[in-house]
C-alpha positions as a Markdown table, in Angstrom:
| # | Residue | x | y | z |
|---|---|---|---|---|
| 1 | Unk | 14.2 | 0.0 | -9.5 |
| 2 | Unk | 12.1 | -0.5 | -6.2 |
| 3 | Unk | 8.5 | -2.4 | -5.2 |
| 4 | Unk | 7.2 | -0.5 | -2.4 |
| 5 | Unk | 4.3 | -2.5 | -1.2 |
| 6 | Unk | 2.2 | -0.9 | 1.6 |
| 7 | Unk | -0.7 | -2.5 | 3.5 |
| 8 | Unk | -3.3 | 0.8 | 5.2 |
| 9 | Unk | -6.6 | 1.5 | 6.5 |
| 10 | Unk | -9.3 | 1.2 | 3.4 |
| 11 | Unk | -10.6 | 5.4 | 4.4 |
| 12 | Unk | -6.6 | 6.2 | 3.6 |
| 13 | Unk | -6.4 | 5.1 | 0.4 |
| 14 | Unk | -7.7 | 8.5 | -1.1 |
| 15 | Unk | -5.0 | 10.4 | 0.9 |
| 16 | Unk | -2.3 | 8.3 | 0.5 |
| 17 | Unk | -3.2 | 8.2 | -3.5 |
| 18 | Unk | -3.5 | 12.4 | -3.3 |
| 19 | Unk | 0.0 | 12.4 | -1.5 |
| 20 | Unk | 2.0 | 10.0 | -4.2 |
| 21 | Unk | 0.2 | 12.4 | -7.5 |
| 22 | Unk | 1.6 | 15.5 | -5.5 |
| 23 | Unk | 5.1 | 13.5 | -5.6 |
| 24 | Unk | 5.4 | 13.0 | -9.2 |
| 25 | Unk | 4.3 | 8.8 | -8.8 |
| 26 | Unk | 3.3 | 7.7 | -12.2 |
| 27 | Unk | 1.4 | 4.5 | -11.4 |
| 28 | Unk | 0.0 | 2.6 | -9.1 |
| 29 | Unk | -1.8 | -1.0 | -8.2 |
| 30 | Unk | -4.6 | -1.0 | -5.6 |
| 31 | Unk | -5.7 | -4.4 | -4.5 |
| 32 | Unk | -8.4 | -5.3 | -1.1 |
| 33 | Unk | -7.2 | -7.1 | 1.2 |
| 34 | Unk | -7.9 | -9.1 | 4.1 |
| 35 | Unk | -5.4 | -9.7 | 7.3 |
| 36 | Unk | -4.0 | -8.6 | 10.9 |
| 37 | Unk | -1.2 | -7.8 | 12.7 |
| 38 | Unk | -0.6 | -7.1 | 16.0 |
| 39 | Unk | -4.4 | -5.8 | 16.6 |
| 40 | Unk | -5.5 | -9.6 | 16.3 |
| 41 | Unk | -8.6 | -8.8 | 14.8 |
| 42 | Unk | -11.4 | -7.8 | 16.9 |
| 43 | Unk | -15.4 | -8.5 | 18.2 |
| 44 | Unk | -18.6 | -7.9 | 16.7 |
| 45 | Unk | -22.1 | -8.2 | 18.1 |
| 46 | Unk | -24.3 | -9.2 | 15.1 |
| 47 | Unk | -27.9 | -9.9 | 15.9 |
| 48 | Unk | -27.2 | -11.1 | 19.7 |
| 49 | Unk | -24.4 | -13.2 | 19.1 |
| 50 | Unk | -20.8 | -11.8 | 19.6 |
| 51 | Unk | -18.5 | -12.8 | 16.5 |
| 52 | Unk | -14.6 | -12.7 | 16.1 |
| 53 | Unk | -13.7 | -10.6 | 13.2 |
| 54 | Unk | -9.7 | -12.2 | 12.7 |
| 55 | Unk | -9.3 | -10.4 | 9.4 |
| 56 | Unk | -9.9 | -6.4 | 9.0 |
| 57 | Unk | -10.0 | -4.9 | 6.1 |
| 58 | Unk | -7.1 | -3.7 | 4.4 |
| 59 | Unk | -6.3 | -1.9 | 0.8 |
| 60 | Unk | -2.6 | -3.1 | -0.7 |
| 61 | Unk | -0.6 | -0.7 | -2.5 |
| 62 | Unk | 2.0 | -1.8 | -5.1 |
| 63 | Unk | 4.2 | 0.7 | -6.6 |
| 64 | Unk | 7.2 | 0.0 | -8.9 |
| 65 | Unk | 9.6 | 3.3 | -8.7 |
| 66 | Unk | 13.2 | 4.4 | -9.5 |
| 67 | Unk | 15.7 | 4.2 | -7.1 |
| 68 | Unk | 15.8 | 7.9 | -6.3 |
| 69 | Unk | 12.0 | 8.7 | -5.6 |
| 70 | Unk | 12.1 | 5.6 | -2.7 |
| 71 | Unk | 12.1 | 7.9 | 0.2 |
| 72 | Unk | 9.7 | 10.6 | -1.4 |
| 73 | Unk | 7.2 | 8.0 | -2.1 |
| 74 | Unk | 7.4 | 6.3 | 1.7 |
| 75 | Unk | 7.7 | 9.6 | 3.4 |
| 76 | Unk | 4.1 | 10.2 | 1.3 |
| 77 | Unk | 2.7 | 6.7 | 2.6 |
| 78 | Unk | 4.2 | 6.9 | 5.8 |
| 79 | Unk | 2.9 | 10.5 | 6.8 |
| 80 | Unk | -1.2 | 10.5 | 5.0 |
| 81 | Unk | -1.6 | 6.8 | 6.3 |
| 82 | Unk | -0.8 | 7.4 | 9.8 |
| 83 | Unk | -3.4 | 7.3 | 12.1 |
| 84 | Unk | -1.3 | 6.9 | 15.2 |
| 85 | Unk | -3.8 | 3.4 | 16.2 |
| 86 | Unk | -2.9 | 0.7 | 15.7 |
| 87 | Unk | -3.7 | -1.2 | 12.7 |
| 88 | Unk | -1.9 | 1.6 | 10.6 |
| 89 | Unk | -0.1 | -0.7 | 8.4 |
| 90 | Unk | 3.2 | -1.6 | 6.9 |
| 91 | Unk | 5.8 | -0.4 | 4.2 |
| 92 | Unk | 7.7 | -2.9 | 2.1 |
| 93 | Unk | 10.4 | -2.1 | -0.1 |
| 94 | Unk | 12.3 | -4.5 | -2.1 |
| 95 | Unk | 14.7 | -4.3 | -5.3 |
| 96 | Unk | 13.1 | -5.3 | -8.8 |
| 97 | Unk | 15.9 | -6.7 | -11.5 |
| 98 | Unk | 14.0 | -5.8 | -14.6 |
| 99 | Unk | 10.1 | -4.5 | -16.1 |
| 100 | Unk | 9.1 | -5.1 | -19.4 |
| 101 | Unk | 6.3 | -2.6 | -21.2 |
| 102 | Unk | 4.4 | -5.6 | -22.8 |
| 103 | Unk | 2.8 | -3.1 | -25.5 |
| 104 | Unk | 6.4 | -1.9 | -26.6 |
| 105 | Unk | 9.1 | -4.3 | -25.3 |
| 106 | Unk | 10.8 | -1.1 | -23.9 |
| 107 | Unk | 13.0 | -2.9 | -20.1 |
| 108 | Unk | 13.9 | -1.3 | -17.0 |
| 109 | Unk | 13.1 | 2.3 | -16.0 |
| 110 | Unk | 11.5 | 2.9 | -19.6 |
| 111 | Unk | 8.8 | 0.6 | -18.7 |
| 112 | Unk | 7.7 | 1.5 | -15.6 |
């Protein structure tokens, strides 16, 4: 099993969620999120004054997946988050040793 996590633009979330349904993706965990990368954040004029903004919005995507539908799944991200700005966002993948269904008991694969 694989964790994809994936860090986009909040007005992709929608596509990118559209994109991993057309895949087959059974589940996955949205959190907000708050950060930068490269882009360093950015000004604001608010009332007069001018205000650094060092953390944009984000949305994080977690996604626990068998081995075989990695590359579907961050093909999907990839291609409906892209924007081609900066600020698109990052994939992580990274190998999960075991899942437990708390409901049932049931491990591995059968859990997720």
């Amino acid at each position: 099993m694989k964790k994809i996590e994936a860090i986009i633009k909040p007005f992709k979330l929608d596509e990118v969620k559209d994109a991993l349904n057309q895949i087959g993706l059974k589940g996955i965990t949205v959190l907000e999120a708050k950060g930068f990368g490269r882009q360093k954040g950015h000004t604001e004029l608010y009332r007069g004054a001018e205000y650094v903004v060092d953390f944009l919005p984000k949305v994080k995507l977690e996604l626990i997946i068998e081995d075989e539908m990695v590359e579907k799944a961050v093909e999907a991200i990839r291609s409906s988050a892209h924007t081609g700005r900066i600020g698109d966002g990052k994939i992580f993948v990274s190998s999960i040793d075991d899942a437990i269904r708390i409901r049932t008991g049931e491990r591995g694969d059968a859990a997720v």
